[in-house]
DSSP file (Angstrom, degrees, kcal/mol; ACC not computed):
  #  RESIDUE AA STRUCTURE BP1 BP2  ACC     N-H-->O    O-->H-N    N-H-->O    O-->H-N    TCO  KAPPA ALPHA  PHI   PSI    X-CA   Y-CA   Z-CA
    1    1 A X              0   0    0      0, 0.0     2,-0.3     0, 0.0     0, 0.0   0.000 360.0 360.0 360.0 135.9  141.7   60.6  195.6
    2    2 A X        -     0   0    0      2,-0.2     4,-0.1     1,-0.1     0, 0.0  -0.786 360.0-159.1 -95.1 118.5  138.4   59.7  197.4
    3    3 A X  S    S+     0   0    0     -2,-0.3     2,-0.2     2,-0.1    -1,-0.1   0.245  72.7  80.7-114.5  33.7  136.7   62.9  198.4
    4    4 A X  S    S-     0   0    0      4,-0.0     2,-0.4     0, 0.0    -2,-0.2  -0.596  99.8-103.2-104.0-179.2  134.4   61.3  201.2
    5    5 A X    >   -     0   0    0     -2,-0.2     3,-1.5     1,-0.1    -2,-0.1  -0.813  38.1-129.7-101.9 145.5  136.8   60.7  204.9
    6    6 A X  T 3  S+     0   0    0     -2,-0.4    -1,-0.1     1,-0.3    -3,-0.0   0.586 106.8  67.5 -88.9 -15.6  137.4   56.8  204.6
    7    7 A X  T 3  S+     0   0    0      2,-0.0     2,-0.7     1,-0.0    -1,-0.3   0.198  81.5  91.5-109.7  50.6  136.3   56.4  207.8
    8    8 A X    <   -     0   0    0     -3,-1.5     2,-0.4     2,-0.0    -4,-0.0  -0.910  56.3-161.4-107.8 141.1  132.2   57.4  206.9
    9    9 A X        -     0   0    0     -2,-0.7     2,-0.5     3,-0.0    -2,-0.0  -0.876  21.4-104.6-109.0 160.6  130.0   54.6  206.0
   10   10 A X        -     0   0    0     -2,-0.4     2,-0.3    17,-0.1    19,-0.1  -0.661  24.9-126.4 -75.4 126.5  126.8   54.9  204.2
   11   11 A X        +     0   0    0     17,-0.8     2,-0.3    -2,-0.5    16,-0.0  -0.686  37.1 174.6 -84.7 129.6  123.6   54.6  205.9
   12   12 A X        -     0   0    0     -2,-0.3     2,-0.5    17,-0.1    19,-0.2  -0.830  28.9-144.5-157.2 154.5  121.6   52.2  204.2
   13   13 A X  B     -a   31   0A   0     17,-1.0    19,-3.0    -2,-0.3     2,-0.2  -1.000  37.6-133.7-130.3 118.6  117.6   50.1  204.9
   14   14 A X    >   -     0   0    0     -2,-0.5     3,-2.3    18,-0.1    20,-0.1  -0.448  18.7-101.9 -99.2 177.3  118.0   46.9  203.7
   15   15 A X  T 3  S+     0   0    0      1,-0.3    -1,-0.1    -2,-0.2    19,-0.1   0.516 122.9  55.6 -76.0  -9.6  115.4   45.1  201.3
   16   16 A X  T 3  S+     0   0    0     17,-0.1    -1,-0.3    18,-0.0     2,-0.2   0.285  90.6  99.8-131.8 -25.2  114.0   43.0  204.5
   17   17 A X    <   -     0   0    0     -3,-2.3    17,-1.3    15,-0.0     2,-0.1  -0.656  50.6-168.1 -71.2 134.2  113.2   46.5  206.7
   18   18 A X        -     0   0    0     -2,-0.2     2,-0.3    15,-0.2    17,-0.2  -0.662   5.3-166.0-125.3  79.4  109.6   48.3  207.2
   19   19 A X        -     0   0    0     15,-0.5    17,-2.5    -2,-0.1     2,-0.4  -0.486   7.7-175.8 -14.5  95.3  109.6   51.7  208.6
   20   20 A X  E     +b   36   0A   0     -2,-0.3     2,-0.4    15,-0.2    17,-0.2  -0.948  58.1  19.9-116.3 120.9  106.3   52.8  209.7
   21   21 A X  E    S-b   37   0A   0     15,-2.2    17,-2.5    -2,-0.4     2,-0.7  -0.972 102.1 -19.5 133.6-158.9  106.7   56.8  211.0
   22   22 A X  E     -b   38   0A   0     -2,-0.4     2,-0.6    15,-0.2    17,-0.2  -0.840  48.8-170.8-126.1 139.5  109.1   59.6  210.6
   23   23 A X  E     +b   39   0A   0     15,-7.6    17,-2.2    -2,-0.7     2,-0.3  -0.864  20.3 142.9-127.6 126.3  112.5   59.1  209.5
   24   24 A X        +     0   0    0     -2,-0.6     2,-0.3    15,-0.2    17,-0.2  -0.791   6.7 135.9-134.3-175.1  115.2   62.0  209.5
   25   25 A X        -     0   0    0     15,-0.5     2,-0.6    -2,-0.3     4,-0.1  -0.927  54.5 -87.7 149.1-161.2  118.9   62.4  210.2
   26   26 A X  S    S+     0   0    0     -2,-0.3     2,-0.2    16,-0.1    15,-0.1  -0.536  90.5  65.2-131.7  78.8  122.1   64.0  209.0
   27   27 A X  S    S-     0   0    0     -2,-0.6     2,-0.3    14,-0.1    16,-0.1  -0.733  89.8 -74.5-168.4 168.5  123.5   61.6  206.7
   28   28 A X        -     0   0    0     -2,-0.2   -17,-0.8    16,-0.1    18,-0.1  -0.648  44.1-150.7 -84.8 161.4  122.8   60.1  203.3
   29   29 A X        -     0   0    0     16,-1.4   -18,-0.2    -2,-0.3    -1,-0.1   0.204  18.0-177.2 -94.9-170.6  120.2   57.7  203.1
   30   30 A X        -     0   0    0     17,-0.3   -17,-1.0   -20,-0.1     2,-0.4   0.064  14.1-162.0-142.6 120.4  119.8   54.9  200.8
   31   31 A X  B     +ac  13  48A   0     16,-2.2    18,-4.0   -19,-0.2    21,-0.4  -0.852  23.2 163.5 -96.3 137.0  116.5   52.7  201.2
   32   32 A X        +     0   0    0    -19,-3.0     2,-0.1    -2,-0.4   -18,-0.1   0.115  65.0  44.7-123.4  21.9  116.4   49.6  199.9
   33   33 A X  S    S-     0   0    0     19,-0.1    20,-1.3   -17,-0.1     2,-0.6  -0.570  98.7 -53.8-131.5-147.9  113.2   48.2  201.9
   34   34 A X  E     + d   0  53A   0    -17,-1.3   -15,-0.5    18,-0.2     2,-0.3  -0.803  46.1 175.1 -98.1 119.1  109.6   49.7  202.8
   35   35 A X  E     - d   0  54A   0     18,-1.5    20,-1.0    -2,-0.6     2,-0.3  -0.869   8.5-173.8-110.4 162.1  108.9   53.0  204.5
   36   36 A X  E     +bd  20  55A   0    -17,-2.5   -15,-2.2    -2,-0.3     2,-0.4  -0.989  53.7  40.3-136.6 146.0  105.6   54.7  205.2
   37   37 A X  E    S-bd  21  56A   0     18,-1.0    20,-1.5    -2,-0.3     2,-0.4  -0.962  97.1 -37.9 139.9-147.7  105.5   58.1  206.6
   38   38 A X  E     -bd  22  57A   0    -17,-2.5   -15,-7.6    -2,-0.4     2,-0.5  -0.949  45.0-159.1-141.8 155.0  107.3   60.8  206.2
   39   39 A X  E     -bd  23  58A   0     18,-1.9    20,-1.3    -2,-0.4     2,-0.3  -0.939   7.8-172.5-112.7 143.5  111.3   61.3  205.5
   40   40 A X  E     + d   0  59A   0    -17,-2.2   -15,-0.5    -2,-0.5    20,-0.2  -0.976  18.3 150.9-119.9 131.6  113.6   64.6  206.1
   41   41 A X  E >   + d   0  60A   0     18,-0.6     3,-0.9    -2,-0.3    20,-0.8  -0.047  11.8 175.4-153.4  69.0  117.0   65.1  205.2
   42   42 A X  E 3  S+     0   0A   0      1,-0.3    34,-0.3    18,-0.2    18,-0.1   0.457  71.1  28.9 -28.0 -50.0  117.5   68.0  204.7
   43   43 A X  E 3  S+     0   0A   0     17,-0.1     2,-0.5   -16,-0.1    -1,-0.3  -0.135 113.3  63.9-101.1  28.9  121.2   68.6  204.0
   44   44 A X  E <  S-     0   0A   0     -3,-0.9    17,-1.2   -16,-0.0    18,-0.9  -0.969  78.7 -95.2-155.1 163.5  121.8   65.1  202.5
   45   45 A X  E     - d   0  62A   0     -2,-0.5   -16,-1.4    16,-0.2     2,-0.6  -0.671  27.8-157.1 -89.5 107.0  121.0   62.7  199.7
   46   46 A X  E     - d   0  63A   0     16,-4.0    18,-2.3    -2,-0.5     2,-0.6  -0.773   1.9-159.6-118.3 163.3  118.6   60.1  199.6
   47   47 A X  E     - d   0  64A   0     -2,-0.6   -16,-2.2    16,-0.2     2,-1.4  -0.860  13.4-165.2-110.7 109.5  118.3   57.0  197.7
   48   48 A X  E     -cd  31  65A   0     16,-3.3    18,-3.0    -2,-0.6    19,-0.9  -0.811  32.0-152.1 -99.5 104.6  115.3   54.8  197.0
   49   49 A X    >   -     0   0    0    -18,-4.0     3,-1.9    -2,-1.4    18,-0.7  -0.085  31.7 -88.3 -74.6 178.9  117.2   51.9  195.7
   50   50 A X  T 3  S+     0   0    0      1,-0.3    18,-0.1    16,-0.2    -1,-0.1   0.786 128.6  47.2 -82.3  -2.0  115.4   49.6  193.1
   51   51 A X  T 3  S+     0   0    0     16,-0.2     2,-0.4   -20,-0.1    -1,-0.3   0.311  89.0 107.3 -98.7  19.0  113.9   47.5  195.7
   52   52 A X    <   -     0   0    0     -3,-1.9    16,-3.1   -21,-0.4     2,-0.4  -0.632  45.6-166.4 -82.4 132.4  112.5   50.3  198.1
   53   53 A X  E     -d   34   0A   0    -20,-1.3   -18,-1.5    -2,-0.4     2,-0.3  -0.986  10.9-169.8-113.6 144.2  109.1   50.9  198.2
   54   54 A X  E     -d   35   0A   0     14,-0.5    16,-2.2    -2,-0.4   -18,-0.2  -0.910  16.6-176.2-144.6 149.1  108.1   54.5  200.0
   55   55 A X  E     +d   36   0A   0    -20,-1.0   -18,-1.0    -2,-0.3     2,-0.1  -0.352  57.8 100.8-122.0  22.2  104.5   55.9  201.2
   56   56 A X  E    S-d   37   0A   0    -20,-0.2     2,-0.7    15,-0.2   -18,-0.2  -0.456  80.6 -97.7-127.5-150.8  105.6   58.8  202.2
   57   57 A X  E     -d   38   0A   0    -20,-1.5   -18,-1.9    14,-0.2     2,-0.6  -0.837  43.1-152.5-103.5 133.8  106.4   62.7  202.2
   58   58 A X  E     +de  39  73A   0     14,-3.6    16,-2.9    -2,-0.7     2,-0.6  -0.682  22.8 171.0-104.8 124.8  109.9   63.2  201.1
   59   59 A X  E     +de  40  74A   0    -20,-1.3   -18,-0.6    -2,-0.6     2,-0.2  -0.993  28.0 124.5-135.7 126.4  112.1   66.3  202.1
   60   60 A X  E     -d   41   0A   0     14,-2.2   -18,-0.2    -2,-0.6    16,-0.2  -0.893  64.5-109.3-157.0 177.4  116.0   66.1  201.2
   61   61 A X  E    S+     0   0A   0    -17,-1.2    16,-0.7   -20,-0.8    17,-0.4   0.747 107.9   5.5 -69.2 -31.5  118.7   68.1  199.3
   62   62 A X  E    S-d   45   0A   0    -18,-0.9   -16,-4.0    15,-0.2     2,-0.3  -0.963  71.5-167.8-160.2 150.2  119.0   65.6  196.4
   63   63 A X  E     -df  46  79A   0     15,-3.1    17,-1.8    -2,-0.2     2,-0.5  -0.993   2.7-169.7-146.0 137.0  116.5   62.4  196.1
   64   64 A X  E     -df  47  80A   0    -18,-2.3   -16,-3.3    -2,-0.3     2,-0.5  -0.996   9.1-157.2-130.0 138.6  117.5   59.8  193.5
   65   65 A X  E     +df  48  81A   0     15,-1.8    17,-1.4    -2,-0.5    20,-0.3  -0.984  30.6 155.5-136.8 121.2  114.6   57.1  192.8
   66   66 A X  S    S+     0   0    0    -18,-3.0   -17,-0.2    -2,-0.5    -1,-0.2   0.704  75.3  31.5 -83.6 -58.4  115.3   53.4  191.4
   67   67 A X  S    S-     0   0    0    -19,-0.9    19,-1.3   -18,-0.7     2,-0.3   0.246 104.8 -43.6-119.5-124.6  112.1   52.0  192.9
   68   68 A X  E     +g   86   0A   0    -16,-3.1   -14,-0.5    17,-0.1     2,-0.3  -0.760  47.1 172.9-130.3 154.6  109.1   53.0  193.6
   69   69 A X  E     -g   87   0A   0     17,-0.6    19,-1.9    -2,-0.3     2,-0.8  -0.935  16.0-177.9-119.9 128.3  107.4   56.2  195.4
   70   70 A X  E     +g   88   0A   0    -16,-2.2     2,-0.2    -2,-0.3    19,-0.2  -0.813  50.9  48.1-143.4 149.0  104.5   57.7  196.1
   71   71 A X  S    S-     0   0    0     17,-4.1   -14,-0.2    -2,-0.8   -15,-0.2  -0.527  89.9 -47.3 120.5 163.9  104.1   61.5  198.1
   72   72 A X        -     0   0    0     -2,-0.2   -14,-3.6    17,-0.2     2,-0.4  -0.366  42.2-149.9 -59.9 133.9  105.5   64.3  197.5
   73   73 A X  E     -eh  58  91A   0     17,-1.8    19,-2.3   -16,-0.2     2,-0.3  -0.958  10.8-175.5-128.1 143.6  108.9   64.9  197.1
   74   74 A X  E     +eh  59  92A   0    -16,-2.9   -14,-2.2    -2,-0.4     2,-0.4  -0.911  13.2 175.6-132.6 128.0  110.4   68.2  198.1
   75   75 A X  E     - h   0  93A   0     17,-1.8    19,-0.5    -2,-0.3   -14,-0.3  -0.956  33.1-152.4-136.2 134.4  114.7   69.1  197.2
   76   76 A X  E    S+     0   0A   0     -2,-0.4   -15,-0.2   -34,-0.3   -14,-0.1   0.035  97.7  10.9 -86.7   5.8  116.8   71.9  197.6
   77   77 A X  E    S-     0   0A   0    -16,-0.7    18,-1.0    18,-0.1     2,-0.2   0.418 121.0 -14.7-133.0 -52.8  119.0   70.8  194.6
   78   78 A X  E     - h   0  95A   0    -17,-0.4   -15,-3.1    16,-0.2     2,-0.4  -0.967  30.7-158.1 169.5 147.3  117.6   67.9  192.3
   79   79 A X  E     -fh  63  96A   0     16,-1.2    18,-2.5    -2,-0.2     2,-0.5  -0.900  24.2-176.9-128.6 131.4  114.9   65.0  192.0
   80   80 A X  E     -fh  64  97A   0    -17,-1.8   -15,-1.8    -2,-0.4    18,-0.2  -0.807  17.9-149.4-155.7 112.6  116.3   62.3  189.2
   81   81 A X  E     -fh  65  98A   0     16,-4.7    18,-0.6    -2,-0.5     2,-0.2  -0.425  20.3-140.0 -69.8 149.6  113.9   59.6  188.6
   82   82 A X    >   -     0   0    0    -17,-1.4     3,-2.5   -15,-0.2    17,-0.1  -0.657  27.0 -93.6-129.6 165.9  116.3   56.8  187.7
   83   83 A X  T 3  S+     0   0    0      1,-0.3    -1,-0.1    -2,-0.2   -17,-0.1   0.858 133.1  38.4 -43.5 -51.8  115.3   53.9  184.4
   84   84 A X  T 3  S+     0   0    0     18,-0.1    -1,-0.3     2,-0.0   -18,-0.1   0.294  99.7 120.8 -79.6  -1.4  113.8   51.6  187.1
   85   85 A X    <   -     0   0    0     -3,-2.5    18,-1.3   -20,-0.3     2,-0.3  -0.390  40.5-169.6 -87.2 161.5  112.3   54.5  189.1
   86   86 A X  E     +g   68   0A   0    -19,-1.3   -17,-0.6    16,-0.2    18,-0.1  -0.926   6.5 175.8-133.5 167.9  108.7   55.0  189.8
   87   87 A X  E     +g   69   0A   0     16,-0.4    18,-2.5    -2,-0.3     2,-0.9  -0.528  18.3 178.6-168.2 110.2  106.9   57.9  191.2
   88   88 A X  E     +gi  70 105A   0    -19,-1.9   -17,-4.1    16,-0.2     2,-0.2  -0.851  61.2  84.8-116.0  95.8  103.0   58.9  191.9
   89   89 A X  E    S- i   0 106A   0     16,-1.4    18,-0.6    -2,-0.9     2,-0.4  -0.908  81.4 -80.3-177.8-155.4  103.5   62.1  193.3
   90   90 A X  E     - i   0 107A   0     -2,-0.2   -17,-1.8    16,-0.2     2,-0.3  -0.823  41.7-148.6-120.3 153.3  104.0   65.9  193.4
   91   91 A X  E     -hi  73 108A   0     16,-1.4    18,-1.1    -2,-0.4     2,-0.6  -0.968  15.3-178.2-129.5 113.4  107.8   67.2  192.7
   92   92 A X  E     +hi  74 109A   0    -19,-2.3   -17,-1.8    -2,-0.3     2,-0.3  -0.965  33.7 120.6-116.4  90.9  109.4   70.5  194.3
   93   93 A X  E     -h   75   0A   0     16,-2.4     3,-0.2    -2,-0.6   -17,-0.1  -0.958  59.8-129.4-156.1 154.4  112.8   71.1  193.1
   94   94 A X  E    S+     0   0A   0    -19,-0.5     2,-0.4    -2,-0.3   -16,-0.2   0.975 106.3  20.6 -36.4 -70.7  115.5   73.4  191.3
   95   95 A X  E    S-h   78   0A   0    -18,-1.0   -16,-1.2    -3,-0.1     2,-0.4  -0.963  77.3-179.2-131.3 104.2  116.7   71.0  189.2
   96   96 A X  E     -h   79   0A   0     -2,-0.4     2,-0.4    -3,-0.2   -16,-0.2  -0.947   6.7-163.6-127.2 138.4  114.4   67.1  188.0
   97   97 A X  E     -h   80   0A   0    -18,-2.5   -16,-4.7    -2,-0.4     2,-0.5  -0.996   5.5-164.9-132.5 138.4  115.5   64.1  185.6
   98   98 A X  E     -h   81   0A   0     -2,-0.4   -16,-0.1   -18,-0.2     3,-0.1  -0.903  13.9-149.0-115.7 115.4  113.3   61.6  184.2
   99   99 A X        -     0   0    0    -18,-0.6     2,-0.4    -2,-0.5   -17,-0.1   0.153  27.5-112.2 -52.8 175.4  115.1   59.1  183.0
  100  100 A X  S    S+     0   0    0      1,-0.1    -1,-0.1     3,-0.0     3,-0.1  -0.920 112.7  38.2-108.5 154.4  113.0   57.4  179.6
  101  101 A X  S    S+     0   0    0     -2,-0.4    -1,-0.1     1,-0.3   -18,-0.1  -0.136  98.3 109.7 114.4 -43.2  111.7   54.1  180.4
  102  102 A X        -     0   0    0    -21,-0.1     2,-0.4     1,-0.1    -1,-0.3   0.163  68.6-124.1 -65.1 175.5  110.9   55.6  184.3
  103  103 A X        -     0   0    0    -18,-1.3     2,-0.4    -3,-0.1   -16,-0.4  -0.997  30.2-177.1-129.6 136.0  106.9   56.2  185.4
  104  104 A X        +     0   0    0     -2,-0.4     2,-0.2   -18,-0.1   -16,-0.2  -0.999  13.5 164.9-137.1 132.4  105.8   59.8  186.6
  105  105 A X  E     +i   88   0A   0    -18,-2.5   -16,-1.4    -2,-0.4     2,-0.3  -0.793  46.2  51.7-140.1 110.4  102.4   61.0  187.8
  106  106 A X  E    S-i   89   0A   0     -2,-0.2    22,-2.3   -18,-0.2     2,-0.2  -0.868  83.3 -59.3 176.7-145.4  102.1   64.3  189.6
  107  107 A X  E     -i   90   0A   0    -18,-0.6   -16,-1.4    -2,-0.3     2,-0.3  -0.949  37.7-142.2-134.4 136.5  102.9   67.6  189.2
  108  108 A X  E     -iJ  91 125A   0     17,-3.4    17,-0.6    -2,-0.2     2,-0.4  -0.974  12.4-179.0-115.3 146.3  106.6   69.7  188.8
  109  109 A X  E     +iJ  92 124A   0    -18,-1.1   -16,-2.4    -2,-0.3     2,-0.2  -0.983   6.2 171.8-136.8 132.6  107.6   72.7  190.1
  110  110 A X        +     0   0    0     13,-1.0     2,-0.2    -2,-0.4   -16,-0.1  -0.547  18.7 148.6-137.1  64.8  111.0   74.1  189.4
  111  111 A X        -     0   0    0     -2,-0.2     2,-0.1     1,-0.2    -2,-0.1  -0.615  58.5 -91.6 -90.8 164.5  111.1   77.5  190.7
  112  112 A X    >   -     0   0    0     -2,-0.2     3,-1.2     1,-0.1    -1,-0.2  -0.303  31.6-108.4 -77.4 163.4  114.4   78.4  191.7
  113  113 A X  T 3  S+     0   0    0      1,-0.2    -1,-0.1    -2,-0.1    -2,-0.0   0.641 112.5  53.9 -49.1 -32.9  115.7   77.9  195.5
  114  114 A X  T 3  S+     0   0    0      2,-0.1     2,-0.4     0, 0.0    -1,-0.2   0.393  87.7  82.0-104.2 -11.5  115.6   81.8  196.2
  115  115 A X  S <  S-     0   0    0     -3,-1.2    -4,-0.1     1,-0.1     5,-0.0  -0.824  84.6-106.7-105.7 150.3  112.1   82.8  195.3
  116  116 A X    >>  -     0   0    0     -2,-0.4     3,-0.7     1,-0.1     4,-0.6  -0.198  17.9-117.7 -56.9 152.2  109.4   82.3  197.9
  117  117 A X  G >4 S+     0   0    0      1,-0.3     3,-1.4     2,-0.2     4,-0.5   0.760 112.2  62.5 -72.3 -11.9  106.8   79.8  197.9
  118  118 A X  G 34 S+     0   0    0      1,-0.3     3,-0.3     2,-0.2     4,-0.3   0.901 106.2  51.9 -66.2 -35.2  103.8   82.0  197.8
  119  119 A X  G X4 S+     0   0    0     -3,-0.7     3,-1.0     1,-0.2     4,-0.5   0.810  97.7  79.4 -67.6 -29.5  105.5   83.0  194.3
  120  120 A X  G X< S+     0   0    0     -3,-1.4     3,-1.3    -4,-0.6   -10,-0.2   0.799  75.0  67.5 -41.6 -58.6  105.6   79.1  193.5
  121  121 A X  G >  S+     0   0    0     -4,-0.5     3,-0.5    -3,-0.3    -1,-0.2   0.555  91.4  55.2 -51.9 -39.6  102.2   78.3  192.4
  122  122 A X  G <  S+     0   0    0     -3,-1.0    -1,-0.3    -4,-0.3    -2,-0.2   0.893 101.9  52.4 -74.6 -32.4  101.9   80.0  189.5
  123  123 A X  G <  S+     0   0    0     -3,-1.3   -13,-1.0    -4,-0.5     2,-0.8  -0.200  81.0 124.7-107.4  30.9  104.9   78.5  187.5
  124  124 A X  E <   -J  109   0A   0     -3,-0.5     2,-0.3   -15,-0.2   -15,-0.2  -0.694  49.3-146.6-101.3  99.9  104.0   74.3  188.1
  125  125 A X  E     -J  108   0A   0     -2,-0.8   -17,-3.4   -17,-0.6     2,-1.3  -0.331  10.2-138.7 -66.2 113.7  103.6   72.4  185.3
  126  126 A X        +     0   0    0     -2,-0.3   -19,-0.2   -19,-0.2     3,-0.2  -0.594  20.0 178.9 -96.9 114.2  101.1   69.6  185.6
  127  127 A X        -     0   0    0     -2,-1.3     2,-0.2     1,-0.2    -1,-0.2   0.937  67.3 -11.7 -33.2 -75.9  101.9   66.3  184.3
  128  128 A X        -     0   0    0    -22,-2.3    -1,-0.2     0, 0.0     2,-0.2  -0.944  61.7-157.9-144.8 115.1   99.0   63.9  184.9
  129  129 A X        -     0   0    0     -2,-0.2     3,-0.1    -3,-0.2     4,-0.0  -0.513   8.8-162.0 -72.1 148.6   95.9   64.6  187.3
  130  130 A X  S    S+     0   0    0     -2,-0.2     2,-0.6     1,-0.2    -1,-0.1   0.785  75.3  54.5-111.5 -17.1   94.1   62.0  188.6
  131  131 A X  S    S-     0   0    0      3,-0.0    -1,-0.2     0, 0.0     3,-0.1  -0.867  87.1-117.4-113.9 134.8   90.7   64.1  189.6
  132  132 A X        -     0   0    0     -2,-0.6     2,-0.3    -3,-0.1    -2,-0.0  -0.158  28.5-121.2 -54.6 153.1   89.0   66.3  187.0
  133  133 A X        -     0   0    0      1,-0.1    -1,-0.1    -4,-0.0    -4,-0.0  -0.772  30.3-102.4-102.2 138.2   89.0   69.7  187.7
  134  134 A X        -     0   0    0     -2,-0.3     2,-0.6     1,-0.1    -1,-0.1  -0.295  33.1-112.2 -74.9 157.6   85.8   71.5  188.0
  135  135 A X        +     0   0    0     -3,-0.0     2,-0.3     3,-0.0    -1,-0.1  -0.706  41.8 178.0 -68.9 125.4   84.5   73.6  185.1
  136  136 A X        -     0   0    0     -2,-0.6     2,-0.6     0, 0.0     0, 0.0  -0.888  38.7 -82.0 -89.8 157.0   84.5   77.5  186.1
  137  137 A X        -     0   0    0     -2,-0.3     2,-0.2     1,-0.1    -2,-0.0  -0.374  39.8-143.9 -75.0 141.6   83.6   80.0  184.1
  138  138 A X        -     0   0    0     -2,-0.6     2,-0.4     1,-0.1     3,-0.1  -0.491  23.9-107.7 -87.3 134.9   85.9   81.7  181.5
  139  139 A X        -     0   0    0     -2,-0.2    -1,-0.1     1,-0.0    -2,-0.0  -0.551  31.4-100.3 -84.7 147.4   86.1   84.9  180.7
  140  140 A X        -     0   0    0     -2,-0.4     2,-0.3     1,-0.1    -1,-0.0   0.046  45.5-159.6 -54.1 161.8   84.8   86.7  177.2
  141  141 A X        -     0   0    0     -3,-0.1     2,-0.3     0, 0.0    -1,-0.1  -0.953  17.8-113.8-138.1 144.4   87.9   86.9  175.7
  142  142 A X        -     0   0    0     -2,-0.3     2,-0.3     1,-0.1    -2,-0.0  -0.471  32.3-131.0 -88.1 131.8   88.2   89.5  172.8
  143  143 A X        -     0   0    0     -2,-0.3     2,-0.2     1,-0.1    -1,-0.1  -0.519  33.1-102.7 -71.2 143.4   88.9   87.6  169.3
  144  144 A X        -     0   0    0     -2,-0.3    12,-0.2     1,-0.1     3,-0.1  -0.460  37.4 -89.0 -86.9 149.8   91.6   88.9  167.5
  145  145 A X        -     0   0    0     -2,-0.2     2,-0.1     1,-0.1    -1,-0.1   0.055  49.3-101.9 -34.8 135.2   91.4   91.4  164.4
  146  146 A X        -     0   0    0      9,-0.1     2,-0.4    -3,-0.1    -1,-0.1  -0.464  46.1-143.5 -64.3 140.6   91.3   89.5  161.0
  147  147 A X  E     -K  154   0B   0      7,-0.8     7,-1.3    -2,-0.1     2,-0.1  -0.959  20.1-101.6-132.5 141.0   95.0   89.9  159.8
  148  148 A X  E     -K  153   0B   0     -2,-0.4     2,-0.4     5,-0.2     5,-0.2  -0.318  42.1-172.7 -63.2 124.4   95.8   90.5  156.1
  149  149 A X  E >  S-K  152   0B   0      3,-2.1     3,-0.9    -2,-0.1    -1,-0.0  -0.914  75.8 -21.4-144.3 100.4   97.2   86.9  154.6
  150  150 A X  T 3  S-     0   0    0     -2,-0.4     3,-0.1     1,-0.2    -1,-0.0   0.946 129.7 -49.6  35.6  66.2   98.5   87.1  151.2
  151  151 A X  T 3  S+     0   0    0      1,-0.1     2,-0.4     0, 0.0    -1,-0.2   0.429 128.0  89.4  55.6  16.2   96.5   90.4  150.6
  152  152 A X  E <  S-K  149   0B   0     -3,-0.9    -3,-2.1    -5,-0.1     2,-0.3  -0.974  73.0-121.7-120.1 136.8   93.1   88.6  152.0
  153  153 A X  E     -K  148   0B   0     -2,-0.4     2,-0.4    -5,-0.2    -5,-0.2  -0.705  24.5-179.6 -82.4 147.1   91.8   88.3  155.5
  154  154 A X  E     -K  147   0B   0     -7,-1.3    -7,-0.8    -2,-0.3     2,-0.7  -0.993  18.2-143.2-139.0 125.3   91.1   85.3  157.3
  155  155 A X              0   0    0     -2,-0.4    -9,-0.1     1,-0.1   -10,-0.1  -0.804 360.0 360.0-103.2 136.9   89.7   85.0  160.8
  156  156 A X              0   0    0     -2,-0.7    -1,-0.1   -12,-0.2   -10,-0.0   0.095 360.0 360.0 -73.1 360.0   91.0   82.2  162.9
C-alpha cells in the first residue's frame, strides 16, 4: 500500500535550474540544480540531491543533503548529511546524521523542539571554526586538594 495519494507528484529543480532569491512552499522539495538565497519549508522535506549546489539559509521540517551546502540549516525534526553530502554551515535540529565519508563544517545544536531558543546557546557543540576566537580572561580557578593514591599524595 503506497501511503502518499497517487495523484501527488514531487516537486523537483532540475540539475540545469539557478534560483537566485527566496524559495518557499508547502510541498517537498528536491533540488537538484543551484540556488542562492534563502529556502523555507516549513512543514515539508527538502532534498539537496547530489547535483544541487545551495548558498543559502535553510528552514524545513526534515533536510536531507547529497550535494553540496553552505548556510545554515534550521529543522523541526532531522538534518542527515547523506555519503555524497557536503555542508559548510551551522545546524539547528532535534535529531542530525552524518553519514562517514560526508564533509561538515559548522556548528550543531540539538536541543529539543520544546525548549526555547534563548535556552539554545548554551548546549551547541562546535565542530570546526573558521575564525579564532579572541583570548579573554579566565578566571583563578581553585586547584584541587592532593588526593591520597596508594597511601601517597600526588597533585595533578
Amino acid at each position: 500500500m503506497n501511503p502518499q495519494p497517487m495523484n501527488r507528484e514531487l516537486a523537483s529543480i532540475g540539475q540545469s535550474i539557478i534560483i537566485n532569491g527566496e524559495l518557499s512552499g508547502s510541498e517537498d522539495l528536491t533540488i537538484e540544480g543551484r540556488v542562492e538565497g534563502k529556502i523555507e519549508l516549513r512543514d515539508h522535506v527538502l532534498t539537496v540531491g547530489s547535483n544541487g549546489k545551495i548558498k543559502a539559509q535553510i528552514s524545513a521540517k526534515a533536510i536531507v543533503v547529497l550535494g553540496h551546502v553552505t548556510g545554515n540549516l534550521s529543522a523541526t525534526e532531522k538534518v542527515d548529511i547523506k555519503e555524497t553530502g557536503s555542508v559548510d554551515g551551522d545546524i539547528v535540529a532535534p535529531r542530525v546524521a552524518i553519514a562517514d565519508g560526508s564533509h561538515f563544517r559548522g556548528s550543531i545544536d540539538m536541543q529539543k523542539k520544546d525548549q526555547p531558543t534563548a535556552e539554545r546557546t548554551h548546549g551547541a557543540f562546535k565542530a570546526e571554526s573558521k575564525t579564532p576566537k579572541p583570548e579573554t580572561q579566565k578566571p583563578e580557578t581553585q586547584k584541587p586538594e592532593p588526593s591520597p593514591v596508594n597511601g601517597e599524595f600526588i597533585r595533578v
